[in-house]
Residue, then its C-alpha position, 0 to 999 in steps of 0.5 A: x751435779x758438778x764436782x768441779x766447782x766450790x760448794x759452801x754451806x753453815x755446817x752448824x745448827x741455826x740457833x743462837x750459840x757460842x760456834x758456828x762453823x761456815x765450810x767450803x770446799x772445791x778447787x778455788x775454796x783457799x783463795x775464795x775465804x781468803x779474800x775476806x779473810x784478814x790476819x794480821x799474822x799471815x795470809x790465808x794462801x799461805x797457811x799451812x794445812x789443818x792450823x787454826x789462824x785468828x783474823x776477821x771476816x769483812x765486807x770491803x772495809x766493814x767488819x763482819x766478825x771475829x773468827x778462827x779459820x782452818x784451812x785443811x789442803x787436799x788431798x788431807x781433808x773430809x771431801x779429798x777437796x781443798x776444805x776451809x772452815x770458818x769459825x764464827x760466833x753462832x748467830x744465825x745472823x752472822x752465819x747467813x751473812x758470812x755465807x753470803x759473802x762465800x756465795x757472792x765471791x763464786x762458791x755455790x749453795x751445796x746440797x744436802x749432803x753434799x759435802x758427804x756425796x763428795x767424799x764417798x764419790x773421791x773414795x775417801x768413805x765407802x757407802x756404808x761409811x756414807x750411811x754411819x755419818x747420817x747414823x751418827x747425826x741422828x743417833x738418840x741414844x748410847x748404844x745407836x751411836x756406837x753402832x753408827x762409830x763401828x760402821x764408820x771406822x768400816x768394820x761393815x764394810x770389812x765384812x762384806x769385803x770378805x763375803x766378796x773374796x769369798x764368792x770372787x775367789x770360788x766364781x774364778x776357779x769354776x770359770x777356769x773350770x769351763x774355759x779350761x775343760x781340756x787342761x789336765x788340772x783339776x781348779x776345783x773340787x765340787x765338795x770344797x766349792x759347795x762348802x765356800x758357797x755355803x759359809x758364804x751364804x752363812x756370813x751374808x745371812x748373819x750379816x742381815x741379822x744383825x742388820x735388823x737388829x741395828x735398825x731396831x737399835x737405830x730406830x730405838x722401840x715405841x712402847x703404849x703403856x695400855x690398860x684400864x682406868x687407875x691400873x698404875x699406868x701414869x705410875x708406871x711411867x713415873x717410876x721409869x723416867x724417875x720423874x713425876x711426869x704423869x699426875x698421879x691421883x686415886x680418881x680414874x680417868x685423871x689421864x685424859x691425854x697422852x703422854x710421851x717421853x723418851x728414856x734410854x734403857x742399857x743404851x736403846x733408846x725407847x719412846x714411852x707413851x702414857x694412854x688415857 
């Protein structure tokens, strides 16, 4: 994978809408849009960064669409890149078009994920910082979306920094230890060595706690509502979505097929399934 070239991609999902955004970024992402990018107030090159500029996209002389363009300058953007963001009307139809017209002036294809790999490659995002931005496209729910925001903004990654200087700072004074037996300092003493080790070993297994606790809330909980024929399962599903979701009769055996919804309970999302 190069990291020298300008890569694009739709950055929005493929459905009709009101917005769809086409992003580029690389070296040559500013001149690349600005070819098919007309303004009647100023030329793409020259626009200052993260401003919003109104124009149009064209093929030669046939317009595309009515767009917003953005243009963000290294090293101030999400890849350290040169970024430029067209905003378009969220047809599927224009959104591949545009993005054809990018690829044809020289841009190629980004992987999935691309646009993240090469933040955290150009040190704009550390890797648990590359792992929230995923938490958070895919977070179902109040309290999992939280989570993926506080690892975003590196309160994960402060944590794990100072188990490091914990265990960096304790490795040097017992190597100085041995390669300076003969000096007449004592570096370290043993009892205050083994209580570093020893808080150190204690923060890095709260961490894993509330690692499996994050990925319990990430994930959300699946819960089989199981029982005898007519014992109020259907019911009891009704009740937690606050919906009539089930059908509720006094014949057993009404629930012939399963039934699955989802319901946030205090932020954790939970997949709720209704047997027969």
């Amino acid at each position: 994978m190069r990291l020298d070239d300008t890569i694009a991609a739709i950055a929005t999902p493929l459905q009709p809408s009101g917005l769809g955004v086409i992003r580029v970024s690389g070296k040559q992402a500013v001149p690349l849009v600005g070819h098919l990018f007309k303004s009647g107030t100023e030329k793409l090159e020259k626009t200052e960064s993260h401003k919003l500029v109104h124009g149009w996209i064209h093929d030669d002389e046939k317009l595309i669409d009515r767009v917003l363009v953005v243009v963000m300058r290294s090293p101030r953007s999400y890849t350290t890149e040169d970024v430029v963001e067209i905003q378009c009307h969220g047809s599927p139809f224009i959104m591949r078009r545009i993005l054809d017209l990018v690829l044809r002036q020289g841009a190629r294809l980004a992987e999935t994920g691309e646009f993240t790999q090469r933040a955290f490659l150009h040190g704009r995002i550390d890797l648990t910082q590359a792992e929230a931005v995923l938490d958070l496209v895919h977070a179902s729910s109040e309290l999992g979306s939280a989570l993926a925001v506080q690892q975003l903004q590196g309160k994960l990654y402060n944590a794990i920094e100072e188990v490091k200087k914990q265990v960096v700072a304790t490795a040097s004074l017992i190597e100085a230890s041995i390669e300076f037996p003969e000096e007449d300092v004592e570096f370290v003493h043993r009892d205050e060595c083994l209580r570093q080790i020893e808080q150190a070993c204690a923060d890095l297994e709260k961490l894993l706690v509330h690692a499996d606790q994050g990925l319990r809330v990430r994930e959300g909980f699946s819960v089989a509502l199981i029982g005898k024929p007519n014992v109020g399962k259907s019911s009891l599903l009704n009740r937690l979505l606050r919906d009539q979701r089930a059908i509720v009769t006094t014949v057993p055996g009404t629930t012939r097929d399963y039934i699955e919804e989802s319901i946030q309970i205090k932020g954790i999302a939970f997949r709720l399934t209704d047997t027969a």
